[in-house]
TIDOVEX-450220 format. One line per 4 residues: number of its first residue (from 1); their letters; for each residue x, y, z of N, C-alpha, C, O. Coordinates in steps of 0.02 Angstrom, whole numbers. Atoms other than C-alpha are relative to their C-alpha. Example, Ala and Ser with C-alpha at 12.3 -4.5 7.8 and 13.67 -1.06 7.14 Angstrom:
BEGIN
1	AS	45,-59,0,615,-225,390,45,60,0,97,59,33; -42,-59,-3,684,-53,357,-39,55,37,-14,110,45
This chain:
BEGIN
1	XXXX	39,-29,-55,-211,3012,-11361,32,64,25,91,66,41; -43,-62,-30,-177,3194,-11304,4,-21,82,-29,-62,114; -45,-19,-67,-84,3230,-11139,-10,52,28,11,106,9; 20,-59,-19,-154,3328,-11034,51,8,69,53,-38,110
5	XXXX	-18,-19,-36,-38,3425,-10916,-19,74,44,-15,132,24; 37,-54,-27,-119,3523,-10768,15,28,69,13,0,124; -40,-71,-68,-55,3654,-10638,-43,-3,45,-73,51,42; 55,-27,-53,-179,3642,-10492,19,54,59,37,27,111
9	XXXX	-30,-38,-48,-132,3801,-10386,-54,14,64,-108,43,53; 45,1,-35,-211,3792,-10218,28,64,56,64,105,26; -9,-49,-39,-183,3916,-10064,51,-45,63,109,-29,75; -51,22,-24,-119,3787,-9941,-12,-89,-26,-33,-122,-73
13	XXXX	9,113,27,-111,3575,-9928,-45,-30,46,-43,-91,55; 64,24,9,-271,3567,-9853,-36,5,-64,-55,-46,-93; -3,49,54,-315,3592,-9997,0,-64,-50,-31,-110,-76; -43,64,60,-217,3494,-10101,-36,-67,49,-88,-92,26
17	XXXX	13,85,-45,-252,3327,-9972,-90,9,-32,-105,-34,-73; 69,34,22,-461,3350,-10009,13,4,-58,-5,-49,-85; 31,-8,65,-460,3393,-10165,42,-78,-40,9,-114,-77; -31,76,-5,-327,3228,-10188,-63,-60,19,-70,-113,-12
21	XXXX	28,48,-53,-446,3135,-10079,-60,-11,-31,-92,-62,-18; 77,-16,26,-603,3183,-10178,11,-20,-90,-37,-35,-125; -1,33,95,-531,3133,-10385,28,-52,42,85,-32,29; -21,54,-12,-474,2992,-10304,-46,-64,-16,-31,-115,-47
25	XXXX	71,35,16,-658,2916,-10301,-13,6,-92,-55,-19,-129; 19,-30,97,-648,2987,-10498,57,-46,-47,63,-42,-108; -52,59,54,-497,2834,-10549,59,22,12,105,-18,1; -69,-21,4,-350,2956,-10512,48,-32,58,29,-45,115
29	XXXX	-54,35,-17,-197,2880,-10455,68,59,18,98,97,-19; -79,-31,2,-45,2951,-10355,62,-42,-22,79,-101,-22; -89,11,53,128,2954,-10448,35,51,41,66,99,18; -51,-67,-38,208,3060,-10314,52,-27,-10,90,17,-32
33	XXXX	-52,25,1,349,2940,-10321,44,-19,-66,99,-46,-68; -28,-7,72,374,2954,-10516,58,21,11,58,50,65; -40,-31,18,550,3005,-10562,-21,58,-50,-49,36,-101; -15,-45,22,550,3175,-10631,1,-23,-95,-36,-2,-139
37	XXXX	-25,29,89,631,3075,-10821,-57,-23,8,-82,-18,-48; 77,44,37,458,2986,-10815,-67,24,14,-118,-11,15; 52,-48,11,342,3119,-10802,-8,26,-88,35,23,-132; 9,-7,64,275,3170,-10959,37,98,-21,24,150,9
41	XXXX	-17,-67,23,374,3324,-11062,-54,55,-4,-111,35,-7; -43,-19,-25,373,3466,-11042,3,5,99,37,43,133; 8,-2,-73,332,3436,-10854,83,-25,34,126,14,54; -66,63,-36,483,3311,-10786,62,87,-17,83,121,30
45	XXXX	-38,-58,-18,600,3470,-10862,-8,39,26,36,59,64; 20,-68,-57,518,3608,-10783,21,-11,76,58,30,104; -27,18,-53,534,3510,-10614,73,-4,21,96,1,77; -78,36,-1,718,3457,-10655,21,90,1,21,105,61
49	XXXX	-9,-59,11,755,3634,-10683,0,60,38,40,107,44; -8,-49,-69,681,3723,-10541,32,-48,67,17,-27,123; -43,31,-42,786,3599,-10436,71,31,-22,101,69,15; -63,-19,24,939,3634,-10529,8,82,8,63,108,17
53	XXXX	-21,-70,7,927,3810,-10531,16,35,114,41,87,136; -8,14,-79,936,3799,-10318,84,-11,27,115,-62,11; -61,-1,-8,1108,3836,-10248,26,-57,52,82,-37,67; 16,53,-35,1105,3664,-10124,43,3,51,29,-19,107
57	XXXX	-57,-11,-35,1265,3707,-10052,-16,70,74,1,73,133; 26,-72,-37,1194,3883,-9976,-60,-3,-4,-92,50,0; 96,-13,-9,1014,3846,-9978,-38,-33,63,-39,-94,72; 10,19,-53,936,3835,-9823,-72,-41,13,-113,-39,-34
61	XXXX	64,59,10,788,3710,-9777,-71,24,-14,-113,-10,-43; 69,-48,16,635,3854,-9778,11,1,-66,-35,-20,-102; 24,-19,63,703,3906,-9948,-14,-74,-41,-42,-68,-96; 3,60,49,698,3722,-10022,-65,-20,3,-86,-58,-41
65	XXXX	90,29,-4,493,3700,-9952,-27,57,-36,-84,51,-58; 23,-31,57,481,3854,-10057,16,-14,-66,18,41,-93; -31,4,55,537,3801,-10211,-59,-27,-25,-85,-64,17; 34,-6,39,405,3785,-10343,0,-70,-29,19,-87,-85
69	XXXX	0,79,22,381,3598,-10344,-69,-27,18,-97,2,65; 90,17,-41,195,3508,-10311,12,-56,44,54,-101,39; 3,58,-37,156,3405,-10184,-16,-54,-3,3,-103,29; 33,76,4,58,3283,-10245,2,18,-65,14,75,-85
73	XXXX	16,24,70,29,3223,-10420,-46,-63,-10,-46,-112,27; 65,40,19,-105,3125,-10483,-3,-33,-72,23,9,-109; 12,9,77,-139,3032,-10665,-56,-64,4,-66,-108,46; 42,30,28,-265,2954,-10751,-37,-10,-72,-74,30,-100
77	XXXX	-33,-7,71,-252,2901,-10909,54,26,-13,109,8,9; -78,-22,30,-140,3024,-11014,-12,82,41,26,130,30; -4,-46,-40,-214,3155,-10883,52,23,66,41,-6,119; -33,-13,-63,-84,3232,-10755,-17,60,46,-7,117,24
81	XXXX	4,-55,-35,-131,3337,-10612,61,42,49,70,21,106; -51,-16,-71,9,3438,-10509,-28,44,31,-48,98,9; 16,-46,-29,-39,3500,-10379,41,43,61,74,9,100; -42,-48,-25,44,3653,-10285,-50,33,62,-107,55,56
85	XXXX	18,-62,-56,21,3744,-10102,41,49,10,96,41,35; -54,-42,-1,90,3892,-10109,-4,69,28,12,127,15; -14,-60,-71,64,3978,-9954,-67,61,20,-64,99,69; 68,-52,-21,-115,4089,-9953,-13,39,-60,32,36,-102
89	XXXX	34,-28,38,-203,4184,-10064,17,56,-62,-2,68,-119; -61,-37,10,-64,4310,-10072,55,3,-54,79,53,-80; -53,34,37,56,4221,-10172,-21,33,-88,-5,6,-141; 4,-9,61,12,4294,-10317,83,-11,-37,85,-65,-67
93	XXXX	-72,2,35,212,4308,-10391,11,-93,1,28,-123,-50; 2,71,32,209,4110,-10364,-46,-33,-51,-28,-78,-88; 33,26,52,65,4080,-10466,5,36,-47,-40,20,-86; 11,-36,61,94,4198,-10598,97,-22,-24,121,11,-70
97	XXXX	-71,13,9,298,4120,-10605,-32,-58,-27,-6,-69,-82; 9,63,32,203,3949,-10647,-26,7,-68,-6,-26,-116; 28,-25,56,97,4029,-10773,27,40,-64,6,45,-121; -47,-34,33,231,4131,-10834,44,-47,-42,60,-34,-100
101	XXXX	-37,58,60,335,3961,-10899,-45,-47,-25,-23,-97,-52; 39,54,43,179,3871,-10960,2,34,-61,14,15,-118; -4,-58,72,170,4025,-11064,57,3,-48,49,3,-109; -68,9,42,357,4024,-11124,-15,-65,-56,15,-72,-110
105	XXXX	-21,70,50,328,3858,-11213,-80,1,-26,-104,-50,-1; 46,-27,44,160,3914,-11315,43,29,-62,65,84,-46; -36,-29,53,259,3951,-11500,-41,71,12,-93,77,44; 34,-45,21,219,4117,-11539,6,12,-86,24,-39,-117
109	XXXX	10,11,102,205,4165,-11758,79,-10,-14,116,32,11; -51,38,44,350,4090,-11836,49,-34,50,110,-36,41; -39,31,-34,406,3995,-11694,3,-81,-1,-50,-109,-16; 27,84,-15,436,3792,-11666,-10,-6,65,15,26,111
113	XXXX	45,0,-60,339,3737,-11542,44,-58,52,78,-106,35; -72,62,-49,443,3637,-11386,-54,-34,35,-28,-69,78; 55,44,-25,277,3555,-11325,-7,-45,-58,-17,-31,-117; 16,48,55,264,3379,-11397,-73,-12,-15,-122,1,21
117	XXXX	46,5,42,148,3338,-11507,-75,-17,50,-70,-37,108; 64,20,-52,-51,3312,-11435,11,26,65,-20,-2,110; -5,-16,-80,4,3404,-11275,-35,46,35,-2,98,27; 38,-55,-12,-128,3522,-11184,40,17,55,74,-24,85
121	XXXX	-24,-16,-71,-68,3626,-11040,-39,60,17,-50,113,-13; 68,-33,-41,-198,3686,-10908,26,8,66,64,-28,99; -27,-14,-68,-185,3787,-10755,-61,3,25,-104,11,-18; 61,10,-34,-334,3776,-10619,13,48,65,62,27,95
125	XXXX	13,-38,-59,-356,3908,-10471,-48,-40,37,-100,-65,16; 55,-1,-41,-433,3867,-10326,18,36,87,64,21,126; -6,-44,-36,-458,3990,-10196,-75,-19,60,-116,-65,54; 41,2,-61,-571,4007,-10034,-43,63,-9,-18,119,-17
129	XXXX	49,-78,16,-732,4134,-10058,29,52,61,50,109,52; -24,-16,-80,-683,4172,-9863,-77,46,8,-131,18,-5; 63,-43,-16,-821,4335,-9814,9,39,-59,-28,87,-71; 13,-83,80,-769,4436,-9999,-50,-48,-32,-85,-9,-66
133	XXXX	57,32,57,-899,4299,-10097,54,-13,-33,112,6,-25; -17,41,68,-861,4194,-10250,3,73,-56,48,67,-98; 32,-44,45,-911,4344,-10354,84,66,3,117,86,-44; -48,-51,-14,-774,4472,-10275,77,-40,-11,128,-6,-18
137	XXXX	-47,32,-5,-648,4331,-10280,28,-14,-71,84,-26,-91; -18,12,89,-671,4311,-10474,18,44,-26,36,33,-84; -3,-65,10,-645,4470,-10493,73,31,7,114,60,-30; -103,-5,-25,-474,4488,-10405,43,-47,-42,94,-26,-69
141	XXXX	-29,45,54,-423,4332,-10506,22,23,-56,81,26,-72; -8,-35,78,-458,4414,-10686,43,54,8,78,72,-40; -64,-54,15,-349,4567,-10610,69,-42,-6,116,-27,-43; -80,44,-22,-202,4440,-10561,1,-30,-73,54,-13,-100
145	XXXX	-18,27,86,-214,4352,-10754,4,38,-27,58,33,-54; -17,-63,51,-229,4522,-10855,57,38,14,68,92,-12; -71,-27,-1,-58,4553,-10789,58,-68,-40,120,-76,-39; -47,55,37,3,4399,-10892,-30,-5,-69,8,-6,-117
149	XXXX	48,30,32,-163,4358,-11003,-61,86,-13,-113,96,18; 24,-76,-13,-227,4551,-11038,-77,7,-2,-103,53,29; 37,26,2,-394,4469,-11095,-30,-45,26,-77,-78,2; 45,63,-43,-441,4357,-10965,-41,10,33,-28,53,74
153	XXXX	48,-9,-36,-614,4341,-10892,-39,-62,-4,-58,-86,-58; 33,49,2,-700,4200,-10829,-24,-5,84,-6,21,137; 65,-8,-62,-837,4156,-10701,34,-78,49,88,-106,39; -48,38,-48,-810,4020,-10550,-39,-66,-44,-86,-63,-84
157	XXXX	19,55,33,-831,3844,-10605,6,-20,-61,-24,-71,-77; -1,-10,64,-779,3873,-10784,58,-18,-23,102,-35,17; -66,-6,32,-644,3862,-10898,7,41,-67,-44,46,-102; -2,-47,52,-580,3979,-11036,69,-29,-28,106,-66,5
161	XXXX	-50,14,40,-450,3956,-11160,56,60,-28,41,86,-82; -30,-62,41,-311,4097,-11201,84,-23,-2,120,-53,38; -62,14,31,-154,4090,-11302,14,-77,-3,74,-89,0; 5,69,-13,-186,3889,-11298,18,-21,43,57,-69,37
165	XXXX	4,24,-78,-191,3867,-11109,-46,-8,8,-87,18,-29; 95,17,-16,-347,3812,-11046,21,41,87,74,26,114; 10,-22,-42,-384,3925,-10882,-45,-19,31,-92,-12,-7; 38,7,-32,-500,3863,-10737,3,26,61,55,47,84
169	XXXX	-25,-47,-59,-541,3939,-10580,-73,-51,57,-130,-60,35; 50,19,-26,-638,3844,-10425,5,27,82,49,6,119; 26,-20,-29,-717,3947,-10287,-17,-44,69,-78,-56,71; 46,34,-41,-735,3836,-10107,-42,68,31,-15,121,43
173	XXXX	44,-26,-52,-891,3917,-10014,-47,-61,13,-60,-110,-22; 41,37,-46,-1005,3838,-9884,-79,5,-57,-100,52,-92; 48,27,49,-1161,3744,-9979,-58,70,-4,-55,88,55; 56,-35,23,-1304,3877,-10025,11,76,34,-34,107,63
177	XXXX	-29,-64,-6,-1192,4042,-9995,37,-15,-40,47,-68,-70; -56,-56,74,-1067,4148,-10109,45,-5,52,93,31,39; -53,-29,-74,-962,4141,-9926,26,-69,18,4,-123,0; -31,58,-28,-855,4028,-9843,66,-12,-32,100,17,-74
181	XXXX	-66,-1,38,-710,3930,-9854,-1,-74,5,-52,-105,17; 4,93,15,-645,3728,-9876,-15,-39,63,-23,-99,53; 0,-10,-58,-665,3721,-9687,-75,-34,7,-84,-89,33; 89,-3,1,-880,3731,-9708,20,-62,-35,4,-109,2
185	XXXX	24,56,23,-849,3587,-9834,29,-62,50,-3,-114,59; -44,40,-41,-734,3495,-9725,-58,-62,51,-78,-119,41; 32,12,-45,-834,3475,-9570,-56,-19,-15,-44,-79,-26; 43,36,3,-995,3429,-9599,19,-58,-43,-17,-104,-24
189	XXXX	7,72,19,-951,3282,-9701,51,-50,51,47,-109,38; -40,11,-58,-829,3234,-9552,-42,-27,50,-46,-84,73; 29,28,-60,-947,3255,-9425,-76,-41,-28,-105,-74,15; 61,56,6,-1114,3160,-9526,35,-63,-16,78,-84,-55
193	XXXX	-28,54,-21,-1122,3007,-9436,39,-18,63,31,-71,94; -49,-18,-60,-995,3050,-9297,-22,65,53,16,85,97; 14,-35,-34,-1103,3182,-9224,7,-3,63,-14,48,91; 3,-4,-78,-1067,3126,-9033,82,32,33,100,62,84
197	XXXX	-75,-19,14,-875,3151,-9077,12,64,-15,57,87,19; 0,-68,13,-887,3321,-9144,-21,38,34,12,86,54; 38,-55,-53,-1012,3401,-9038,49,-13,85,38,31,127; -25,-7,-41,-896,3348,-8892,75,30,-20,102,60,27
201	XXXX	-67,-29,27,-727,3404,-8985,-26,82,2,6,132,19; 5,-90,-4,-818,3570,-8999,-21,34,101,-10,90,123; 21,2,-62,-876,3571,-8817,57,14,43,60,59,85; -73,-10,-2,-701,3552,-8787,43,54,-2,79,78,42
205	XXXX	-25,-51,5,-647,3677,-8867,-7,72,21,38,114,26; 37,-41,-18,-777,3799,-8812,36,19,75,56,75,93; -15,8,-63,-724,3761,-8644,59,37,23,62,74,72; -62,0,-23,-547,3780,-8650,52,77,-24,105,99,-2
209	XXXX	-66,-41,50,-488,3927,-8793,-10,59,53,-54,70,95; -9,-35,-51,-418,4063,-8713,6,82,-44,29,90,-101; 50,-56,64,-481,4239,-8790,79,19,-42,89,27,-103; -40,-37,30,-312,4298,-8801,68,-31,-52,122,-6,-69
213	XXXX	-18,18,44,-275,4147,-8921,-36,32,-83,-20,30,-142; 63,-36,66,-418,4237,-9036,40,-17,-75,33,-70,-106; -48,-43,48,-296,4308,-9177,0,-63,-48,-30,-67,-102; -32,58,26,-216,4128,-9212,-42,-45,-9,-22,-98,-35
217	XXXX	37,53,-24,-371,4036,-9177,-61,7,-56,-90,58,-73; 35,-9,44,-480,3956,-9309,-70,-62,20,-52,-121,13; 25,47,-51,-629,3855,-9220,-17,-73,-52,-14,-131,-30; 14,66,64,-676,3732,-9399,64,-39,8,59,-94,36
221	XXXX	-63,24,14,-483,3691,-9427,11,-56,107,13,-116,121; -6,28,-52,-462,3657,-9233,-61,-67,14,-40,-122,33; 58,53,4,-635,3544,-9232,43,-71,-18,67,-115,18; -33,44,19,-562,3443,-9362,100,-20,36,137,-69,44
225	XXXX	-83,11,-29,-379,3429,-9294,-26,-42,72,2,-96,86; 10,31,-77,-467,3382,-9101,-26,-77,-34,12,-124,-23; 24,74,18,-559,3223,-9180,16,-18,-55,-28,-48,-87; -18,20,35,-461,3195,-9301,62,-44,43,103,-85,20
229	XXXX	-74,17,-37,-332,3155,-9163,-39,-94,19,-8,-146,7; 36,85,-2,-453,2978,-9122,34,-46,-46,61,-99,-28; -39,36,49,-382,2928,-9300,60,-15,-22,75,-69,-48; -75,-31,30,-202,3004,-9341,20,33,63,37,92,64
233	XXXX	-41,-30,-31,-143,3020,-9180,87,44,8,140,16,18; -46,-34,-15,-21,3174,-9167,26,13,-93,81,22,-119; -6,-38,89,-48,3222,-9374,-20,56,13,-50,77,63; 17,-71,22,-66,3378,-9442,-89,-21,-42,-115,-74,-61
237	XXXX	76,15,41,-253,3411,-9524,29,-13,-71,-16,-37,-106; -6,12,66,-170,3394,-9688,-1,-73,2,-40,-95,-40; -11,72,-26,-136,3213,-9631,-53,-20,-14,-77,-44,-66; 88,36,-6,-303,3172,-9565,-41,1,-49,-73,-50,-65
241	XXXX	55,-10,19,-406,3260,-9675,43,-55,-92,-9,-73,-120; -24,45,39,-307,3145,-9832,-19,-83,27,-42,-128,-8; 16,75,-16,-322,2985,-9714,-46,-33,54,-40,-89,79; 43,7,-55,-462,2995,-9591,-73,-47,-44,-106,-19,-87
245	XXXX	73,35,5,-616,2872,-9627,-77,41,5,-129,20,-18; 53,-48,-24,-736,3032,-9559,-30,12,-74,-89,18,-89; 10,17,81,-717,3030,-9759,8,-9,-26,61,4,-55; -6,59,55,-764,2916,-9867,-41,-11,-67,-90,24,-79
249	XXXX	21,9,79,-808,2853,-10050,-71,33,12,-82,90,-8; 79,-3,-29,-1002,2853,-9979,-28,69,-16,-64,91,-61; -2,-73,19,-985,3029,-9940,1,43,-31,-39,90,-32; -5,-38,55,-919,3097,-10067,-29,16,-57,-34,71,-84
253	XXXX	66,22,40,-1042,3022,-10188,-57,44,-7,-82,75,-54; 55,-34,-25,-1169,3092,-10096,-5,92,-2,-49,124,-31; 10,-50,-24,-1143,3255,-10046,26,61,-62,83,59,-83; 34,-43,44,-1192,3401,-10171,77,38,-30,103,29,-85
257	XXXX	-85,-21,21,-1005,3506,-10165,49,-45,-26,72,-18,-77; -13,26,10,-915,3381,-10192,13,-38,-68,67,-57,-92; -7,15,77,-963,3321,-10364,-17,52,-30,-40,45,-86; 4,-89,38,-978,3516,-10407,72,-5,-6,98,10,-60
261	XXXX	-67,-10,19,-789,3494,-10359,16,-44,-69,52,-21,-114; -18,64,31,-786,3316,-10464,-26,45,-94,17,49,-137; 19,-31,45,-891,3414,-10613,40,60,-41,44,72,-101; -54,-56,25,-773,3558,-10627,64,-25,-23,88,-5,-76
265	XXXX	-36,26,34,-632,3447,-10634,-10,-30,-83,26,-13,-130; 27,8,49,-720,3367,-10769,-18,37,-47,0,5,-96; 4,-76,44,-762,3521,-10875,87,20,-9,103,48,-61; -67,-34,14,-572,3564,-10865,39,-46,-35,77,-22,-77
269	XXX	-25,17,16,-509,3402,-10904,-21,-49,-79,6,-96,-109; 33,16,60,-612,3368,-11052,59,34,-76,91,86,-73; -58,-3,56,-496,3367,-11229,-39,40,-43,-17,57,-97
């Protein structure tokens, strides 16, 4: 059976928590608590490696939540997902450092190959349309890979194949726009059903923000964080939105993004 090993690079760990929360309904299983030796090669070294290479003695606690490790991990079957937050949109030099050692271990002509036998290795983008569109966002992508991958071009929802990496890239925007961000998907499946809870969490908020929080202030993220507090008192939304009931199997089923996300996975993790 091949082995599929797959890079999910997200922006932060909201993120990572739905998109966890959402293959979960699809059979996948966390292994966050795997040892490193029982991850499948070449993964378990890569991890062991960017630990080791960390000075522990002089390394201070910010630089160790930067260190190029995923948060969560997932498997199913001989499929592994890691998935990585790595700080906003920005980060380009972190995602192109992950991409940069999947690439090292691709033989090139007369080389032996250090990936065992049957082993695929796939990296997955997923980014936020925000107000540039899906369209402008794919676009910036293909510049950020043709500084590794000089030939790369591919559309949102897709996958492409170069130098025997499999490349995917997935786009959140709000349902029947090019716009938005994971925020639009968030909330409404949160608040259907709980509409008396939400419309007063926003009522709330309406009430209370103070202009010259503006800057810092994001009114979706805060929504969810106010009635999320009913469930996970005194969590972060990464928390909630991983262990809140607001969503569930039902949901997810149902609702149209969702198995666009479940579908794309599927398209990527196909052998």
């Amino acid at each position: 059976m091949i082995t599929q090993i797959i890079a999910v690079l997200c922006e932060g760990p909201h993120d990572v928590a739905f998109l966890v929360k959402i293959l979960k309904t699809e059979g996948f299983k966390t292994i966050d608590f795997t040892k490193f030796s029982d991850l499948p090669s070449p993964m378990g070294d890569l991890l062991k490696e960017e630990v080791r290479k960390t000075n522990l003695e002089e390394l201070r606690l910010t630089q160790l939540r930067q260190a190029l490790l995923p948060t969560n991990i997932l498997k199913k079957d001989n499929i592994y997902l890691f998935f990585y937050a790595l700080g906003g949109e920005k980060r380009v030099d972190l995602r192109n450092s992950i991409l940069e050692k999947f690439k090292l271990l691709i033989p090139q002509a007369g080389e032996l190959s250090m990936l065992p036998k049957d082993t695929q290795l796939k990296v997955a983008y997923v980014f936020d349309a925000d107000n540039k569109g899906v369209e402008a966002r794919i676009k910036e992508l293909n510049q950020e890979l043709r500084k590794v991958f000089p030939n790369c071009n591919f559309q949102n929802n897709s996958d492409i194949v170069v130098d025997e990496i499999t490349l995917g890239c997935y786009i959140f925007s709000k349902a029947g726009t090019n716009t938005g961000k994971l925020e639009n998907l968030i909330l409404p499946l949160m608040k259907s059903g709980n509409e008396a809870i939400f419309d007063d969490a926003e009522s709330f908020l309406n009430a209370h923000t103070n202009i010259k929080w503006k800057k810092d202030y994001d009114q979706e993220k805060a929504i969810i964080g106010v009635a999320g507090q009913l469930q996970k008192s005194g969590s972060t939304n990464t928390v909630i939105i991983a262990q809140t009931d607001f969503i569930n199997e039902i949901k997810i089923q149902r609702d149209s993004k969702c198995q666009e996300i479940i579908d794309f996975f599927n398209l990527l993790t196909r052998s």
